[in-house]
C-alpha positions as CSV (number, residue, x, y, z in Angstrom):
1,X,-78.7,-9.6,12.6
2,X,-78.0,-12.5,10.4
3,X,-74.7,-11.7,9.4
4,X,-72.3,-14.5,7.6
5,X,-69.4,-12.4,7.0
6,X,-68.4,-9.7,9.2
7,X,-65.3,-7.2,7.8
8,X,-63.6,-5.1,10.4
9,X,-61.8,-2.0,8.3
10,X,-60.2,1.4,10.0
11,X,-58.7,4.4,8.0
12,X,-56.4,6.0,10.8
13,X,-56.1,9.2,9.2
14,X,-56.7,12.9,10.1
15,X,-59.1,12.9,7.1
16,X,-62.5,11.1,6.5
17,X,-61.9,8.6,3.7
18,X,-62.9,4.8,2.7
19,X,-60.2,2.1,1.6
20,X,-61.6,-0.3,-1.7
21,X,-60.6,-3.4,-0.2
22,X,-63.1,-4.9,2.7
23,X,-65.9,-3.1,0.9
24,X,-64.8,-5.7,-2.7
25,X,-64.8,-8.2,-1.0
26,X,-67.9,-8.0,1.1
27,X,-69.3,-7.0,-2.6
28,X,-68.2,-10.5,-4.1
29,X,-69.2,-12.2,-0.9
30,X,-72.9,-11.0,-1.3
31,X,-72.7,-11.9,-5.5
32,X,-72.0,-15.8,-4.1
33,X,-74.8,-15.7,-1.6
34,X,-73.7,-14.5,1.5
35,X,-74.3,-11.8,3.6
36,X,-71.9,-9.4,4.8
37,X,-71.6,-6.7,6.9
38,X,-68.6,-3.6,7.0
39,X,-67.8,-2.1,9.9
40,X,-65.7,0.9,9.8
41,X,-63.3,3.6,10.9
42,X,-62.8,0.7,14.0
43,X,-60.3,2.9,15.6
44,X,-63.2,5.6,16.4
45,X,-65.3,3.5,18.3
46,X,-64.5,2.6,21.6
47,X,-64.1,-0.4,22.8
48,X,-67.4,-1.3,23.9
49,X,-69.1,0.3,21.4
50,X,-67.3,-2.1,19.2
51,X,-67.7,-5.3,20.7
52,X,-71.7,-4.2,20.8
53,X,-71.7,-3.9,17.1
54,X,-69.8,-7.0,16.5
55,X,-72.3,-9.1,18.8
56,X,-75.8,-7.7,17.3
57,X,-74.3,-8.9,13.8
58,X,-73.5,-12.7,15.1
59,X,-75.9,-14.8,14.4
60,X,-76.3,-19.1,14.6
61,X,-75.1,-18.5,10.5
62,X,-72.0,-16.6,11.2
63,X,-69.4,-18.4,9.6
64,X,-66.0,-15.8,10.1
65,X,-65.1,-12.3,11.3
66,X,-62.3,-10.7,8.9
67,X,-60.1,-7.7,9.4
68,X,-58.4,-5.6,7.1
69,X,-54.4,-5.0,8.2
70,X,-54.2,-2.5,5.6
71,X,-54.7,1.0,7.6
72,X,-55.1,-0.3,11.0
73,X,-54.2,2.3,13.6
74,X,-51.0,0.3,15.3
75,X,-50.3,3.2,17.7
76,X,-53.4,3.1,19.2
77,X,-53.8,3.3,23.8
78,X,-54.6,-0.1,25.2
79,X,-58.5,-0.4,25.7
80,X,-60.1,-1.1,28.9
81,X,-60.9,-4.9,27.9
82,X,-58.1,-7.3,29.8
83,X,-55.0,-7.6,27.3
84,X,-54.4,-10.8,26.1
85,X,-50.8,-11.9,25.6
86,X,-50.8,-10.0,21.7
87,X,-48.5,-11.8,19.6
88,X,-51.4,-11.8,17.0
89,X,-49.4,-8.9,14.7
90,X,-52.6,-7.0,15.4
91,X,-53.1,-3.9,17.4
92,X,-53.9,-4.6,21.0
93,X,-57.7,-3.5,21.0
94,X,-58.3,-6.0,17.8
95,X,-56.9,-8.7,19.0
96,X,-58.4,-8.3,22.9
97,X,-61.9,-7.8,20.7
98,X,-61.4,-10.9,19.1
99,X,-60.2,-12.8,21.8
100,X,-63.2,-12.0,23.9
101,X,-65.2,-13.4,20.4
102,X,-63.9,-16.1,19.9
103,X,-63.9,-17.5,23.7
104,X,-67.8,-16.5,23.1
105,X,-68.1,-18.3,19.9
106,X,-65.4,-20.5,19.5
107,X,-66.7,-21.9,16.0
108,X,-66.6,-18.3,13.9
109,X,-63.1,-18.4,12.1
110,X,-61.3,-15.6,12.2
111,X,-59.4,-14.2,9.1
112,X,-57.1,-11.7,8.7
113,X,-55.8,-9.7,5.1
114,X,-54.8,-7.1,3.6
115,X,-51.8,-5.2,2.8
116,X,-49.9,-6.0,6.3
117,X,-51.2,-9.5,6.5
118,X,-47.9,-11.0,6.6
119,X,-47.2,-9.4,10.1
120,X,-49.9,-12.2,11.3
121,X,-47.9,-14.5,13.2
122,X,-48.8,-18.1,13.9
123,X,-51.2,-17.7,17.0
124,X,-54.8,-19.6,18.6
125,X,-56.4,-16.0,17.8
126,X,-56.4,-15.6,13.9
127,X,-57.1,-19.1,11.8
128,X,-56.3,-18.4,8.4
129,X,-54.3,-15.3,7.0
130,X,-55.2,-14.1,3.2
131,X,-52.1,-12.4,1.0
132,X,-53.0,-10.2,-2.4
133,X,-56.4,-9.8,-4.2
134,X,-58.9,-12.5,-2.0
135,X,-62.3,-12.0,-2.9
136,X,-62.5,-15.5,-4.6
137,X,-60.5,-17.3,-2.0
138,X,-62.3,-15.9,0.9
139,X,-65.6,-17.2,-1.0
140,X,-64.1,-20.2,-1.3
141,X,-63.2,-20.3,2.6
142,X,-66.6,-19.9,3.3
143,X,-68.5,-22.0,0.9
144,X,-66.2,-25.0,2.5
145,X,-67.0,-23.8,6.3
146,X,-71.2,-23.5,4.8
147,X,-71.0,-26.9,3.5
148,X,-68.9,-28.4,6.4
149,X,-66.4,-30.1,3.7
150,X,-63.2,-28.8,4.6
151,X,-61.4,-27.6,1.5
152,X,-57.6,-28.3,1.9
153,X,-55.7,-25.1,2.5
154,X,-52.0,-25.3,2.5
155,X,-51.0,-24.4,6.2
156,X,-47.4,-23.2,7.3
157,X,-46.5,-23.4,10.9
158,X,-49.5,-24.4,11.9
159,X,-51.8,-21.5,10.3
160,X,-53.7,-21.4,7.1
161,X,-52.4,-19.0,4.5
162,X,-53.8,-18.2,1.3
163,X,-52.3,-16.5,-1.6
164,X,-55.3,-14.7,-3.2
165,X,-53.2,-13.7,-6.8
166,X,-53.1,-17.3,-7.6
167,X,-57.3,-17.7,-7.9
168,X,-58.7,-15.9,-11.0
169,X,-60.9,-13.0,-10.2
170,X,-62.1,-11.7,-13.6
171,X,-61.0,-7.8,-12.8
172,X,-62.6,-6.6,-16.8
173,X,-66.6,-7.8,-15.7
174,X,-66.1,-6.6,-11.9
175,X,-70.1,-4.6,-11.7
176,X,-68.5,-3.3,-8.1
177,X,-71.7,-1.4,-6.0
178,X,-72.1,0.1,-2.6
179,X,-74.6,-1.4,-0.6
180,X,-76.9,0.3,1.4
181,X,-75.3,-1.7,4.5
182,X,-72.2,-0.1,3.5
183,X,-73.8,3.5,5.0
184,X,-72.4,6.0,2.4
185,X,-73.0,9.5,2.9
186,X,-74.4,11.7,1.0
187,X,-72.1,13.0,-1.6
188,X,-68.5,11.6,-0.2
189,X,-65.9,11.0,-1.7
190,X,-65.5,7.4,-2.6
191,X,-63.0,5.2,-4.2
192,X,-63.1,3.4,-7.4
193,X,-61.2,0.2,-9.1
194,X,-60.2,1.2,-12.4
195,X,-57.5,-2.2,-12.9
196,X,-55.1,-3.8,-10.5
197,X,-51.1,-4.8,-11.1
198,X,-48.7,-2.8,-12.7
199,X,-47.1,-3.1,-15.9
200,X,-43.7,-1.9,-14.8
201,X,-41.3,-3.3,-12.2
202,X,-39.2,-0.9,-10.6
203,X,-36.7,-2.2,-8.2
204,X,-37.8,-1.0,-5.4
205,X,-42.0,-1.6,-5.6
206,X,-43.2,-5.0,-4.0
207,X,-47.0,-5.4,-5.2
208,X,-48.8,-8.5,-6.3
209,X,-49.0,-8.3,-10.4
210,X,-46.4,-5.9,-11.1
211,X,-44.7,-6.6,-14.3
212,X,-48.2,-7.3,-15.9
213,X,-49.2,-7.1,-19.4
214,X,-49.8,-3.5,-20.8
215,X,-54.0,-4.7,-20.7
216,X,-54.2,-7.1,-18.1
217,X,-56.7,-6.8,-15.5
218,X,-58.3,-3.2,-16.9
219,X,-61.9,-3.0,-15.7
220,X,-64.3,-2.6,-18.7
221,X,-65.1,1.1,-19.2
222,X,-68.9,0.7,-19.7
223,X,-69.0,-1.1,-16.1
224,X,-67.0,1.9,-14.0
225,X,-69.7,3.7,-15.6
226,X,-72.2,2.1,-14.3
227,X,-70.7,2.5,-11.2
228,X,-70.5,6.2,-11.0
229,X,-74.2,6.6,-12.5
230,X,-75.4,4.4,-9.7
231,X,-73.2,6.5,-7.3
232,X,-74.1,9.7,-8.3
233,X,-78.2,8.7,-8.1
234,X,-78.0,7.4,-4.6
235,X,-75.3,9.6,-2.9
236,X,-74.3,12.6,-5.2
237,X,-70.9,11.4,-5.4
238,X,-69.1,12.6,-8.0
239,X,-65.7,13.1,-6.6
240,X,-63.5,9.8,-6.5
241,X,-60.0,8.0,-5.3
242,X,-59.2,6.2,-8.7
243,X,-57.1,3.1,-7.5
244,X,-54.7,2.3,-10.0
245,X,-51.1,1.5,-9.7
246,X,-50.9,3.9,-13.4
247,X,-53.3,5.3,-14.5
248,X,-51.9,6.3,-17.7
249,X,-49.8,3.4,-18.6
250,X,-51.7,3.2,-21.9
251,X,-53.0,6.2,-24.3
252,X,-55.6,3.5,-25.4
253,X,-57.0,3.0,-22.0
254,X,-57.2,6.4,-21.1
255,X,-58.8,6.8,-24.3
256,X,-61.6,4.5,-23.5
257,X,-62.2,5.9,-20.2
258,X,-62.4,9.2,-21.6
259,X,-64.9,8.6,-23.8
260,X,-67.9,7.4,-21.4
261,X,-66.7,9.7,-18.6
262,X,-66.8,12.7,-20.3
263,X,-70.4,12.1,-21.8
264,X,-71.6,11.3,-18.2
265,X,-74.3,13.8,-17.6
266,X,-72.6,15.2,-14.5
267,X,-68.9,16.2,-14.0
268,X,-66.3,13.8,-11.6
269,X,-63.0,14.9,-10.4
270,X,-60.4,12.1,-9.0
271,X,-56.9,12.0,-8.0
272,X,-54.7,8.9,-8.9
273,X,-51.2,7.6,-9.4
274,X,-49.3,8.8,-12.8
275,X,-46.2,8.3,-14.4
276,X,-44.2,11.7,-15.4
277,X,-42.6,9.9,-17.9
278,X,-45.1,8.7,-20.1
279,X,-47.0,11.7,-20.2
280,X,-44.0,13.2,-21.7
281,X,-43.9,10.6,-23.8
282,X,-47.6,10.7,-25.0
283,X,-48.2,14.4,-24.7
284,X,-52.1,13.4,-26.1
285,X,-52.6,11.9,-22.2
286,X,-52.1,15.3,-20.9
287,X,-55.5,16.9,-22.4
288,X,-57.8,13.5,-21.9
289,X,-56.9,13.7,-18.3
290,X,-57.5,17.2,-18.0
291,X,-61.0,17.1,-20.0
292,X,-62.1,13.6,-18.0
293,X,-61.7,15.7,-14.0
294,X,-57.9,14.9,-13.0
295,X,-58.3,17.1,-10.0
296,X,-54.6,15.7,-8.4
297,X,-52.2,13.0,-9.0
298,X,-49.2,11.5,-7.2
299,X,-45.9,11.3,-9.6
300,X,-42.9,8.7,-8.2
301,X,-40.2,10.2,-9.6
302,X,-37.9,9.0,-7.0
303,X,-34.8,10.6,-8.3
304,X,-33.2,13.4,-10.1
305,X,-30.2,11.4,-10.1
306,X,-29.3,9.8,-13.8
307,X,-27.6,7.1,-12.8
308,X,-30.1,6.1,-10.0
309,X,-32.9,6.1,-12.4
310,X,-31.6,4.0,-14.7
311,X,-30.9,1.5,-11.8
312,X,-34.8,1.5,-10.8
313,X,-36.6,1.7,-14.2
314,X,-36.7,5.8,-14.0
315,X,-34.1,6.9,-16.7
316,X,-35.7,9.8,-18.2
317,X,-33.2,12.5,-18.7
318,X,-33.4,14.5,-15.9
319,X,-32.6,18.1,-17.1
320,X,-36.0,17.4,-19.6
321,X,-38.0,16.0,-16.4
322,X,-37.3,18.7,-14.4
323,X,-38.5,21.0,-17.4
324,X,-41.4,18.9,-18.1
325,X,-42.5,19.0,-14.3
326,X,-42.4,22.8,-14.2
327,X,-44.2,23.1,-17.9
328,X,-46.6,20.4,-17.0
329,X,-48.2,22.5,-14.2
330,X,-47.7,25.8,-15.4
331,X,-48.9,25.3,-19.1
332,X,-50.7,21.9,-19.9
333,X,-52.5,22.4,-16.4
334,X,-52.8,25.6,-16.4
335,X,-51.8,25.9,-12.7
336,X,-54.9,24.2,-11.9
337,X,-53.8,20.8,-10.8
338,X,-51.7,20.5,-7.9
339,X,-49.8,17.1,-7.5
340,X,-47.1,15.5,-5.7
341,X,-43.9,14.4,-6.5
342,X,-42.5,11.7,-4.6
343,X,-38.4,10.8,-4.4
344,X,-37.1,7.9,-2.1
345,X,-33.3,8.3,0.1
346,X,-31.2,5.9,-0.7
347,X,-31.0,4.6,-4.1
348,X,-27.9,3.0,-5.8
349,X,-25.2,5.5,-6.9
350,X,-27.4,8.5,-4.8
351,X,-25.0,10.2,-2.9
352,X,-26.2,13.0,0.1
353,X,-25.1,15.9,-2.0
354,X,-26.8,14.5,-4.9
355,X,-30.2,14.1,-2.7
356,X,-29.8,17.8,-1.5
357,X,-29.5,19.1,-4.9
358,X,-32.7,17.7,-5.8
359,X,-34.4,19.0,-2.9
360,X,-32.5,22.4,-3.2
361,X,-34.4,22.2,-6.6
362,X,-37.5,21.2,-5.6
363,X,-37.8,23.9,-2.8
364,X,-38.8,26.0,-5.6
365,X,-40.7,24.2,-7.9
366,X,-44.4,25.2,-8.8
367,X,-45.8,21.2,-7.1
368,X,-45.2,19.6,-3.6
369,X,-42.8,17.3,-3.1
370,X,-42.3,14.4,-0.6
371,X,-40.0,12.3,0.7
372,X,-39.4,8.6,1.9
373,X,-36.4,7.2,2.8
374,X,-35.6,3.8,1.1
375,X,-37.2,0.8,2.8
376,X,-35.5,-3.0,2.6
377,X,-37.8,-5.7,3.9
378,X,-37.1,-9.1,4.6
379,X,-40.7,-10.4,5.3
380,X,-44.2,-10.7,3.4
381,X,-45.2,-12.5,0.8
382,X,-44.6,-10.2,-1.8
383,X,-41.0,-8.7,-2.3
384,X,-39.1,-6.5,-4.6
385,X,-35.4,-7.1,-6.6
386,X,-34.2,-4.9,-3.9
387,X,-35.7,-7.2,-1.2
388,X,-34.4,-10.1,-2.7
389,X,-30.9,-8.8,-4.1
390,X,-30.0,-6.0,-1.8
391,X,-26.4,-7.2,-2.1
392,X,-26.3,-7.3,-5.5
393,X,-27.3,-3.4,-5.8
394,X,-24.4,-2.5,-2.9
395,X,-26.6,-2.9,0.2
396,X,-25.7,-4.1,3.8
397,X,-28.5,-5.5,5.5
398,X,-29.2,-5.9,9.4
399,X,-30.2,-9.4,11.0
400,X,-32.3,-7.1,13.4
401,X,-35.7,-5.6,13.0
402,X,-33.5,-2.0,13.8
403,X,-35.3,0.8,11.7
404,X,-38.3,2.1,12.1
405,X,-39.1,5.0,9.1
406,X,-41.3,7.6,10.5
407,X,-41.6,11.2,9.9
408,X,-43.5,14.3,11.8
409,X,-46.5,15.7,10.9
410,X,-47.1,19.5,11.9
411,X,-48.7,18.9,15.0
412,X,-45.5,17.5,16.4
413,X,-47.3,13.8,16.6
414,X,-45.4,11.1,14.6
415,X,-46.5,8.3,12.1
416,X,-44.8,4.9,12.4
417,X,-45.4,3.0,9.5
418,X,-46.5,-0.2,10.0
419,X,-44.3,-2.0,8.0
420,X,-41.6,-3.8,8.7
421,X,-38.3,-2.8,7.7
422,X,-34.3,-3.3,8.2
423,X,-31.3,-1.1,8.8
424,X,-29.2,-1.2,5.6
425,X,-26.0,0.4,4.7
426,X,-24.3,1.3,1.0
427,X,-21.3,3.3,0.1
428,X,-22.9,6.7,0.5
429,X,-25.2,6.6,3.7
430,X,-27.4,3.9,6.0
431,X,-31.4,3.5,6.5
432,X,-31.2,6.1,9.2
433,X,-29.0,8.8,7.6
434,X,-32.2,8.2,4.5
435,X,-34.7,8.5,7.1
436,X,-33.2,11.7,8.6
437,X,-32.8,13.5,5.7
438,X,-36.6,12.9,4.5
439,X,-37.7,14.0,7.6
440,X,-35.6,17.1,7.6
441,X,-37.3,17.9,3.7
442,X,-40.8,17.0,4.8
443,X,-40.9,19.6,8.0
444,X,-39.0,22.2,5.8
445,X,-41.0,21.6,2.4
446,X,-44.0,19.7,2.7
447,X,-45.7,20.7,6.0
448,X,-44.8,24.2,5.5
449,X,-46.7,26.5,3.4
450,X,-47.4,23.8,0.7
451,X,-51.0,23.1,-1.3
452,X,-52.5,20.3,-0.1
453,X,-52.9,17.5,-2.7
454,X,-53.5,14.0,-3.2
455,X,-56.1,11.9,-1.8
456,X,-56.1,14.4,1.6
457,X,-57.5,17.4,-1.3
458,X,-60.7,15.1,-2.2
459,X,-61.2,14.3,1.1
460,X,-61.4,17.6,2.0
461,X,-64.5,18.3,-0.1
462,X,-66.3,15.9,2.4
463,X,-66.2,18.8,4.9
464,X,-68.0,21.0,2.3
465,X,-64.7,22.6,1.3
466,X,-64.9,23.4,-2.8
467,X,-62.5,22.3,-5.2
468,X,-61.9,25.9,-5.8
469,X,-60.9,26.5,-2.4
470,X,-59.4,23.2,-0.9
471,X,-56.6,23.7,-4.1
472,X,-55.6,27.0,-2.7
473,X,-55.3,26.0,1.0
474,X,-52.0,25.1,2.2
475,X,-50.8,22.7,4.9
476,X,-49.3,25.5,7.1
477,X,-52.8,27.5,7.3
478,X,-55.2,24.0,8.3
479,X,-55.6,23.2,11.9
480,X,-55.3,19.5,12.2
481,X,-58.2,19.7,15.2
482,X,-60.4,21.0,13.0
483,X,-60.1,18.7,10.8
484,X,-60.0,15.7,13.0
485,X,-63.4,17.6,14.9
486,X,-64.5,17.4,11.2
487,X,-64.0,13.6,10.9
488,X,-65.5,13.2,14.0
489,X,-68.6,14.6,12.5
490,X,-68.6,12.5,9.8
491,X,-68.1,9.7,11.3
492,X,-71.1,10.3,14.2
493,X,-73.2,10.2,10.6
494,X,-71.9,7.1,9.8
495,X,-72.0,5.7,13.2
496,X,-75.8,6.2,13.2
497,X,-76.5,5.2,9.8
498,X,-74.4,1.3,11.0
499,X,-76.7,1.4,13.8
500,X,-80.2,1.9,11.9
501,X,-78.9,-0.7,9.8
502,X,-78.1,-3.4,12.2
503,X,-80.8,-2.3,14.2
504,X,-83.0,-3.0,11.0
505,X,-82.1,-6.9,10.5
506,X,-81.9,-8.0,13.9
């Protein structure tokens, strides 16, 4: 298989589900004349199986191999293939499979983005490292390694990084479709661009264009819809991860939106992130969300405190939030649409019996809630005022890599997130006091006897769950083997569709 571009993606989750990003850029990559190939859900093959699928794609044209660092599985068992010494900032199997590559083919460049790409330390394994939104600059990277005129990359320690946010990538004409090498199956669940950056910039959020204008980077209307036609003609697909920092920062774009999905001749749902706030303050957002198939949503309130919101860009009265929350489900949504509310431990002027009384609120509230505690980082490209000014909001930060936020899931198996992040002390509490307390509300609240929401409640319609019924099960009454046998499933349909398609161009 004559394969220029091969993109190595994994979702290491208990449920079946796709990340936007390698699938973008392999989508751009083709649009400029290359071909590409996605391989997926890495982290269910095993290692030979793997390296087998990677080696039938190389051909004398292969010009790079790129992962995505956005969901690797970190926590993964070493793999039978000979470690390497890893200081790659990849997991061990990723790095020993593209160690073994590159001694084979010593010319294919290897490139690593995503969301973690800053952990990618200056190594002989990975030659250049992308930051942000790269579909151009990786087309650019390849165009100079087709041509043999090498483009001049800035380099820092020795290794080529790239800041994709600084090339234009025209977001508004983006005519985004799956590819029949991208194996989708029939009628999953399958996420969407709708428009990138944020137009806010809370103190606490560290995301490439956040603080963008209110119409900046918006997709145009009439191509998403061309989208979902196409995806609904070839797959059946009409549920959908809309990816969107907010969704409803603007009436006008919801507006827009609601006018060519709602005369689609089929009906969507989708889940996506929302702001509380403006909702309340454009009450006319409620009913076009309802009408175009908001199934879920996930609300960042992050406190109930007054004086915390006001430090982080939430200062909605919170008496008349709480209010809102309870009348937004109950009345406007008729108890349809379950959503999550999320709250972060540790803010400015958030004391621990101020946290509690939140929780001791939303123990009873109609919508799940979730908890993180407060993260201070001191690497990646992208950082927020907290990052940066930690100090200046009453923070004590380590020197030492010391905290490592993680919670329990039901199953008594833990997730380490695969950030990076710093022990930090204020006037009220520390980073592990934070991370104690949100794991103390998660086991109490939101892995016991709570609806299932979010991105895991479309998901669940993959495994031929209705809507109906996946909004009234609960996250106490799911076995997580079942649904991990269920993903298994799934992916042994997608495993075979790769192979008939590799098979197919060799």
């Amino acid at each position: 298989m004559n394969i220029d571009l091969l993109l190595i993606s994994d979702t290491a989750e208990t449920i079946f589900q796709r990340t936007i990003g390698p699938y973008q850029v392999a989508h751009h990559a083709r649009k400029n004349g290359f071909t590409a190939q996605v391989i997926d859900f890495a982290s269910m093959f095993n290692p030979e199986e793997i390296e087998s699928l990677v080696l039938q794609c190389i051909g004398d044209n292969t010009l790079a191999i790129g992962v995505s660092t956005t969901f690797l599985n970190y926590e993964r068992k070493r793999t039978k293939i000979s470690a390497i010494s890893n200081d790659s900032g990849l997991p061990e199997d990723i790095a020993n499979l593209l160690s073994s590559i590159k001694t084979k083919y010593p010319t294919i460049k290897i490139i690593a983005g995503g969301a973690n790409s800053y952990h990618i330390k200056n190594n002989s394994l990975v030659d250049v490292v992308l930051h942000g939104y790269s579909e151009q600059s990786l087309v650019d990277y390849l165009i100079s390694l087709r041509i043999g005129r090498k483009k001049i990359f800035p380099k820092f320690n020795g290794l080529t990084v790239i800041d994709g946010t600084s090339e234009h990538f025209d977001i508004e004409n983006l005519d985004h479709f799956w590819d029949k090498n991208d194996c989708v199956l029939p009628k999953e669940t399958l996420p969407i661009e709708i428009s990138r950056g944020c137009i806010f910039s809370c103190k606490f959020c560290a995301y490439p264009l956040n603080g963008k204008k209110k119409f900046d980077y918006i997709r145009d209307p009439e191509r998403i819809r061309d989208e979902l036609i196409n995806n609904y003609e070839l797959y059946g697909t009409t549920n959908y991860y809309f990816t969107d920092d907010t969704f409803n920062d603007s009436t006008y774009k919801l507006e827009r939106l609601h006018k060519v999905i709602t005369q689609l001749p089929f009906k969507i749902n989708f889940i996506t992130f929302l702001r509380m706030d403006l909702l309340y303050a454009h009450p006319e957002q409620i009913k076009l969300l309802y009408e175009m198939g908001l199934a879920s949503a996930h609300f960042g309130i992050e406190t109930l405190n007054p004086a915390s919101g006001k430090v982080v860009g939430k200062g909605m009265n919170p008496d008349k939030l709480k209010e809102f929350m309870v009348e937004l489900h109950d009345v406007h949504w008729k108890k349809e649409i379950n959503y999550t509310c999320s709250f972060i431990i540790g803010l400015p002027g958030e004391t621990l019996e101020s946290v509690q009384e939140s929780y001791d609120w939303c123990k009873n509230a109609p919508f799940t809630c979730y908890w993180f505690p407060l993260w201070i980082k001191k690497a990646g490209p992208y950082k927020s005022d907290f990052d940066l000014n930690y100090e200046k909001h009453g923070y004590i930060v380590g020197e030492q890599n010391s905290f490592s936020p993680g919670t329990k899931i039901r199953n008594g198996s833990e997730i380490i997130f695969s950030d990076t992040f710093y022990h930090w002390e204020n006037e009220h509490m520390n980073s592990e006091i934070a991370a104690e307390y949100a794991k103390k509300f998660n086991d109490e609240g939101y892995y016991k006897n709570e609806k299932i929401t979010g991105w895991n409640l479309l998901s669940l319609l993959n495994y031929g769950y209705t809507l109906e019924e996946a909004r009234t099960m609960s996250m106490n009454n799911i076995s997580i083997k079942s649904l991990i046998k269920k993903k298994r499933q799934m992916f042994e349909q997608y495993k075979a569709k790769l192979l008939g398609v590799i098979s197919a161009h060799k």
